[in-house]
C-alpha positions as CSV (number, residue, x, y, z in Angstrom):
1,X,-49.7,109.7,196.6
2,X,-48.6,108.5,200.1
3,X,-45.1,107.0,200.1
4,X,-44.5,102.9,199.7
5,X,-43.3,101.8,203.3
6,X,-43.9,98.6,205.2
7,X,-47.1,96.6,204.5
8,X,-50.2,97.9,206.5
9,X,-47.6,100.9,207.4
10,X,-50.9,103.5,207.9
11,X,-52.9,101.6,209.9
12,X,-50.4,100.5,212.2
13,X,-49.4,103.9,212.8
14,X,-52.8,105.2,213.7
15,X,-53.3,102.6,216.0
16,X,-50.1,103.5,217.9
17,X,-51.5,107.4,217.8
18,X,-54.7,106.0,219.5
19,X,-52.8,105.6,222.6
20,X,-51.6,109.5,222.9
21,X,-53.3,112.5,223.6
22,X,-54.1,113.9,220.2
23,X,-52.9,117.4,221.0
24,X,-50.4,117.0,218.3
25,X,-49.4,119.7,215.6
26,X,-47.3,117.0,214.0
27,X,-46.2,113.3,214.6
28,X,-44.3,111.4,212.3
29,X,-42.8,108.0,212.4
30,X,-39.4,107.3,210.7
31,X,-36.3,104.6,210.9
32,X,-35.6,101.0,210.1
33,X,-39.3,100.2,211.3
34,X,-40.7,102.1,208.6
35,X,-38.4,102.4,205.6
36,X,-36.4,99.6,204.7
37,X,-32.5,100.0,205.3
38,X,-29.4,97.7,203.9
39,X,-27.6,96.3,206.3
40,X,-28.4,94.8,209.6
41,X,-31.7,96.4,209.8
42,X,-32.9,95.0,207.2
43,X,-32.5,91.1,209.0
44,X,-34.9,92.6,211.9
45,X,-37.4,94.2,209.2
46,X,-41.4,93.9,210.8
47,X,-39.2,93.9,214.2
48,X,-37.4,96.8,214.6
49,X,-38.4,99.2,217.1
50,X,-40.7,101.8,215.7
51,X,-39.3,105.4,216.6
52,X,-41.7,108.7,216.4
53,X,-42.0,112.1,217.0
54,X,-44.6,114.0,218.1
55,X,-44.5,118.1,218.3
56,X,-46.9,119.6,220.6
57,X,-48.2,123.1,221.2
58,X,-47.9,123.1,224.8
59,X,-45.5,120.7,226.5
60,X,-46.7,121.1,229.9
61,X,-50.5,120.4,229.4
62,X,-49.4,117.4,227.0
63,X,-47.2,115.7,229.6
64,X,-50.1,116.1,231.9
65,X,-52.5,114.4,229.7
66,X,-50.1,111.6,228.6
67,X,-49.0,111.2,232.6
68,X,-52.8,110.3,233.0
69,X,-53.1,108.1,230.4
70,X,-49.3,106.2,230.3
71,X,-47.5,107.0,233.0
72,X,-45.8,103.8,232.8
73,X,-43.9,105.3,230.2
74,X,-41.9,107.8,232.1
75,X,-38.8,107.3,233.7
76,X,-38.6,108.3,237.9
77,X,-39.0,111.7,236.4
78,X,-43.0,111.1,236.5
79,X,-42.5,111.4,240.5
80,X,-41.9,115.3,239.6
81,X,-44.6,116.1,237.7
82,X,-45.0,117.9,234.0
83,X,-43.2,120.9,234.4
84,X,-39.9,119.4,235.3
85,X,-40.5,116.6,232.4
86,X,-40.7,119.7,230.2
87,X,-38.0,121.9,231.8
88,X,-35.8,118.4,231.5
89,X,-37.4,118.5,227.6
90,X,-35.8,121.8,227.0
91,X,-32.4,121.1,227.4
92,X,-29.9,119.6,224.7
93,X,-32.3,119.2,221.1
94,X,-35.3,120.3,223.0
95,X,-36.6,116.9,222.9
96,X,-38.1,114.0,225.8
97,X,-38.2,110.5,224.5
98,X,-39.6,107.8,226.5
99,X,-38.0,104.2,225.2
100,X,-38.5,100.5,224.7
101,X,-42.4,101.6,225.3
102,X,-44.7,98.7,224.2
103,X,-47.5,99.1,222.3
104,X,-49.6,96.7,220.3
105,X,-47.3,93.7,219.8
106,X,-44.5,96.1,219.2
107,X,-41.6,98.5,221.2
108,X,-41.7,101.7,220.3
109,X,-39.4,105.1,221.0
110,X,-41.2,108.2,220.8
111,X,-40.5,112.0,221.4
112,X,-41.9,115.0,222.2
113,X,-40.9,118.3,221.0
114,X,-42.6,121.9,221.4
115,X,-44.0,123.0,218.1
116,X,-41.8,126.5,218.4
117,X,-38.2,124.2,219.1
118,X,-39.0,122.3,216.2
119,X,-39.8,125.5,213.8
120,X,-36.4,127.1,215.0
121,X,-34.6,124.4,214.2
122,X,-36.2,123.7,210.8
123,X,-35.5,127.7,210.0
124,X,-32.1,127.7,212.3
125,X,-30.7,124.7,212.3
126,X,-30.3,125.2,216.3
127,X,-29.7,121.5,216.7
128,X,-30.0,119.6,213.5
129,X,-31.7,117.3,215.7
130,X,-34.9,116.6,214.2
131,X,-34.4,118.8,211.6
132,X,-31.9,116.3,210.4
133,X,-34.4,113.4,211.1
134,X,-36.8,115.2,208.4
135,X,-34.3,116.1,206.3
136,X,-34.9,112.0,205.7
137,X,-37.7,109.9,204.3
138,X,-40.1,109.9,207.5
139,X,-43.7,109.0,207.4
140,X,-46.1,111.9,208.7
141,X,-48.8,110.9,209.8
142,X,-50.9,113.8,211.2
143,X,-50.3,117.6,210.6
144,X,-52.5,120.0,211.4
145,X,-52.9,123.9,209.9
146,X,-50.0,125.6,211.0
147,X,-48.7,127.9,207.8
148,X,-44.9,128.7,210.0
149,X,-44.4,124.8,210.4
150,X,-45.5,123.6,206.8
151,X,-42.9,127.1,205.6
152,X,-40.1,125.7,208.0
153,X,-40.5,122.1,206.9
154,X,-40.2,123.3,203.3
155,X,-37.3,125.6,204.5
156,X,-35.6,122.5,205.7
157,X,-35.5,120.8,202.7
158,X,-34.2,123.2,200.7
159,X,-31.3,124.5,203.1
160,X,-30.6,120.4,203.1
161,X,-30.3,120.9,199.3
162,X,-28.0,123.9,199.5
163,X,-25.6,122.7,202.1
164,X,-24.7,119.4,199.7
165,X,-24.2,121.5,196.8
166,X,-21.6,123.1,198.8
167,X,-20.0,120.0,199.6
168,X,-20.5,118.4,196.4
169,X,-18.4,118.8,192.9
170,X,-19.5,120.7,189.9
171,X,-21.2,117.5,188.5
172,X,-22.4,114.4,190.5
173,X,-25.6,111.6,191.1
174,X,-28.3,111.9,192.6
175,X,-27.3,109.4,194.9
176,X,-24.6,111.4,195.7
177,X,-26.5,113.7,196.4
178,X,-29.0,112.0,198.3
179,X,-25.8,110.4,200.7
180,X,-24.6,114.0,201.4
181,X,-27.8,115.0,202.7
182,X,-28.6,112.0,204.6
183,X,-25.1,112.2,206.6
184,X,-25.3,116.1,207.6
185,X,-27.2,115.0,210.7
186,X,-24.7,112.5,211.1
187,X,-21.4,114.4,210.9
188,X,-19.6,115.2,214.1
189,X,-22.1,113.0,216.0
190,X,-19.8,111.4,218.5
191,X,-21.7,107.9,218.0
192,X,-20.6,107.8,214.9
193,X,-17.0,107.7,215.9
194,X,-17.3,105.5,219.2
195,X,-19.3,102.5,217.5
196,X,-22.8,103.2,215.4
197,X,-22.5,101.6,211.9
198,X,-19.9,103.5,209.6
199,X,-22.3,102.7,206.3
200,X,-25.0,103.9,208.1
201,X,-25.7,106.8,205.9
202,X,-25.4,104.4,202.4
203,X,-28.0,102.2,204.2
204,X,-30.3,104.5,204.6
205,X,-30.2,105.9,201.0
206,X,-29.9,102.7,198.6
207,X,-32.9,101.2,199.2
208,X,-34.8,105.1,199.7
209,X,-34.0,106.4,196.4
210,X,-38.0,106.6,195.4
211,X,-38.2,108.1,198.6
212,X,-35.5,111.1,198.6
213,X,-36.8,111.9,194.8
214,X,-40.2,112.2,196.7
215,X,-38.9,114.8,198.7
216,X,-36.8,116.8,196.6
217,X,-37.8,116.3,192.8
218,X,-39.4,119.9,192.7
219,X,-37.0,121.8,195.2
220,X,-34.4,120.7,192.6
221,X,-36.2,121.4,189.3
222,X,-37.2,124.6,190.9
223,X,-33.5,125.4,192.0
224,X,-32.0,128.1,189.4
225,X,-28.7,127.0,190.8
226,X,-29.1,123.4,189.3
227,X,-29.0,121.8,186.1
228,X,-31.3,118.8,187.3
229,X,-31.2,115.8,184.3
230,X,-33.9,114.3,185.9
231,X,-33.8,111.0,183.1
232,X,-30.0,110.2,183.6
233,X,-30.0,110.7,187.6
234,X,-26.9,113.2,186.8
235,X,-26.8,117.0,188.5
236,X,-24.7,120.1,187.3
237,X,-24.5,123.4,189.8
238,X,-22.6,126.2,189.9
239,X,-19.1,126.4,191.8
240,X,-18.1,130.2,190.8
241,X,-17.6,132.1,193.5
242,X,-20.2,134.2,193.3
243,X,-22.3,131.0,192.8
244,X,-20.7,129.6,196.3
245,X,-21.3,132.8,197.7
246,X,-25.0,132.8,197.1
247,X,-25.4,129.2,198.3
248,X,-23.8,130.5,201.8
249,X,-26.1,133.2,202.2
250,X,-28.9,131.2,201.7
251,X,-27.6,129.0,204.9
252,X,-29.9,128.8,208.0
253,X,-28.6,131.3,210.1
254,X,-27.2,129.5,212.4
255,X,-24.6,127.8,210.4
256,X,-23.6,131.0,209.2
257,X,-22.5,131.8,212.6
258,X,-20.7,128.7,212.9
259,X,-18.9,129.2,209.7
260,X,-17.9,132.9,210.7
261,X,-16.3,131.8,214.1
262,X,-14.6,129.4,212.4
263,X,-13.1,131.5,209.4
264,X,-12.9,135.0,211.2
265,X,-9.6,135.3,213.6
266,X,-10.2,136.3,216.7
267,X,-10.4,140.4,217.7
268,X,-11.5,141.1,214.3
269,X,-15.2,142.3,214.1
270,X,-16.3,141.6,210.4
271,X,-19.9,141.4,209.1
272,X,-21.6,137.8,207.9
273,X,-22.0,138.6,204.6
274,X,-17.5,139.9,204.1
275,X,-16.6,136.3,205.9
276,X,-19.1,134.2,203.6
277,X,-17.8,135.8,200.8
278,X,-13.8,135.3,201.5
279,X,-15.3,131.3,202.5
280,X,-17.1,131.5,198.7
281,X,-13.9,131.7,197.2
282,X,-11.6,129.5,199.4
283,X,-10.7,125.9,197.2
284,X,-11.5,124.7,201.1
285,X,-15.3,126.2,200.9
286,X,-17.4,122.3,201.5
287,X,-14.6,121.4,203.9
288,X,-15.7,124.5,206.3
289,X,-19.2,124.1,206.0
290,X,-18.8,120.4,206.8
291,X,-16.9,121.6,210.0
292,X,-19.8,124.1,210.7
293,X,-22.1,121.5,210.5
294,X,-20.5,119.3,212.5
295,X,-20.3,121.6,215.4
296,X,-23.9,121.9,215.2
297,X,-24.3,118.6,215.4
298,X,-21.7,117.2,217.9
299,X,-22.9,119.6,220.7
300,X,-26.5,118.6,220.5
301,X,-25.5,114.8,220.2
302,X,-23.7,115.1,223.3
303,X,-26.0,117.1,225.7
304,X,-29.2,115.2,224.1
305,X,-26.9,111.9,224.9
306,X,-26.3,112.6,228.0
307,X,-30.2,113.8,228.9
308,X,-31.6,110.6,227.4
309,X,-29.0,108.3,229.7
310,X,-31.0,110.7,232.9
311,X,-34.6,110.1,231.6
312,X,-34.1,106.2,230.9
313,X,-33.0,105.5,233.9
314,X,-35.3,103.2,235.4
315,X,-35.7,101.5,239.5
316,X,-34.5,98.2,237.9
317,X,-36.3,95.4,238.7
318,X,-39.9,97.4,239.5
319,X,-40.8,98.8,236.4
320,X,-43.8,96.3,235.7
321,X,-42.9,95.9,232.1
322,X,-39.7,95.0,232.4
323,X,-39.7,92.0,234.7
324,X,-36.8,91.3,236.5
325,X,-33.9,94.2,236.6
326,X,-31.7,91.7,234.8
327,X,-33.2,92.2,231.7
328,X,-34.0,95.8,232.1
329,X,-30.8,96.9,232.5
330,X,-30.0,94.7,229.6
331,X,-32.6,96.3,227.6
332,X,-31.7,100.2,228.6
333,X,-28.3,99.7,228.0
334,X,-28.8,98.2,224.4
335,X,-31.0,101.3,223.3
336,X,-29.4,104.2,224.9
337,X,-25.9,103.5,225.2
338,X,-25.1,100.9,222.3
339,X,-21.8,102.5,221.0
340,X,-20.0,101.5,224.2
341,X,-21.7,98.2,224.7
342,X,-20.1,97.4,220.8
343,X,-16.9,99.3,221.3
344,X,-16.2,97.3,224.9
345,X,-17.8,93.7,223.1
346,X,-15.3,94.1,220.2
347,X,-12.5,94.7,223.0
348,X,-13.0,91.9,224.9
349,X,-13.6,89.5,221.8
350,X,-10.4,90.9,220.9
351,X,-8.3,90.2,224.2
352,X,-9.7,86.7,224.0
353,X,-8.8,85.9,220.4
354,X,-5.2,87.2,221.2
């Protein structure tokens, strides 16, 4: 059974595929355009952007083909041709999105990501960066038969799963649950500090619950780990050590390696498996993998930041669908750089109230 999202949700989709070259091994749409999030979000609803991702097979052959077909939606980096789109694509989360990109009566945001980035950071955790994305309700809506991506989506999942428990208390909601996992691809993200939307996470998951239980009703009735009382919402796991312990070792790999360098002093040259077990019995245990998380998280926000400022930037004024630079620059700066325009709006309100 397909997931409830916004009315005529499948179709509308489809349509927007229709305009991409269909060389896709998965594309999936997700955000405030296609679930329904609390908040401001929610005043926009048939509005909001609608944001996607499509994973490719070969980057370079699938710029080409969409260069042909919408080159209008590249930034000056179209002047350079497909290989340095995709050599641009490679750095930060492995990801090139091309923005405020109309299509049908509405804007959309879409990115493109190599099938073998994505896989490594489903198994990984390299970035957390779309990994994180599909760790939320998203609507997929074309896969084709690739066993190592359906294994690494599923792999995702569950190591979202195992990461709460670590942060979580012997006995909590599934809502609580739900809010943990929702925010891992959210801590340490510097937007989050300098000016996105603190409740963010709890607007995501309030109106989603349907949606999260979609996702992980049989990765937790499956989990030995969990007592899952499916009828009263309520969930019991294990915080022994040794239970902690096996929860750590069943990390993605890299987040082990973050925990380690975080734990093990410098000079001293212990295995994985010694330092998660000293981190299974700290009190502190959920507080370091939060901190390993987050450094996952805050060094792809930034570099992927910082790339998405380069390929937005626009010749204000020329780009045909855009008008007038005015309003282009307007636009740009909205999308990519919101934080900042907030943080230095709620400044000046405030130098003008006082």
């Amino acid at each position: 059974m397909a997931l409830p999202v916004l009315s005529s949700s499948a179709v509308k989709f489809r349509r927007v595929l229709a305009h991409f070259p269909q060389e896709l091994s998965l594309a999936f749409a997700y955000g405030s355009g296609v679930f329904r999030q609390a908040g401001a979000a929610a005043e926009h609803g048939e509005n909001n952007m609608l944001d996607f991702v499509f994973a490719v097979d070969d980057s370079v052959t699938w710029h080409m083909m969409n260069l042909l077909k919408n080159r209008n939606h590249y930034s000056f980096l179209k002047f350079f041709g497909p290989k340095q789109i995709t050599s641009m694509q490679s750095y930060g989360a492995g990801i090139y999105y091309n923005t405020l990109v109309p299509c049908n009566g509405r804007m959309i945001k879409y990115g493109v990501i190599s099938t073998d980035t994505l896989i490594d950071d489903l198994f990984h955790w390299k970035t957390l960066y779309v990994a994180g994305r599909l760790q939320k309700p998203v609507k997929i809506l074309t896969q084709n038969e690739n066993s190592k991506l359906q294994a690494a989506l599923v792999s995702n999942l569950k190591s979202a799963v195992t990461a709460a428990f670590l942060m979580l208390p012997e006995s909590f909601s599934e809502e609580d649950l739900y809010m943990q996992i929702a925010g891992l691809s959210y801590s340490g993200d510097f937007r989050m500090i300098i000016g996105e939307d603190r409740s963010k996470v709890q607007n995501i998951v309030k109106p989603n619950i349907p949606h999260f239980q979609k996702l992980y009703s049989t990765i937790l009735q499956d989990c030995p780990q969990v007592v899952y009382k499916h009828h009263l919402g309520r969930l019991e796991i294990d915080k022994s050590p040794e239970g902690q312990f096996a929860q750590l070792m069943a990390l993605p790999k890299n987040l082990q390696q973050k925990i380690t360098s975080l734990v093990n002093p410098p000079g001293k040259n212990r295995d994985v498996e010694e330092i998660l077990l000293q981190v299974a019995h700290d009190p502190d245990c959920g507080f370091v993998v939060h901190q390993g998380i987050s450094g996952i998280v805050r060094s792809s926000s930034i570099v992927q930041s910082a790339k998405t400022i380069l390929t937005a930037v626009w010749c204000w004024g020329i780009n045909p669908r855009w008008g007038d630079g005015t309003h282009s620059a307007h636009s740009w700066l909205t999308l990519s750089l919101h934080p900042w325009v907030r943080l230095a709006k709620q400044k000046t309100e405030s130098a003008a109230i006082s």
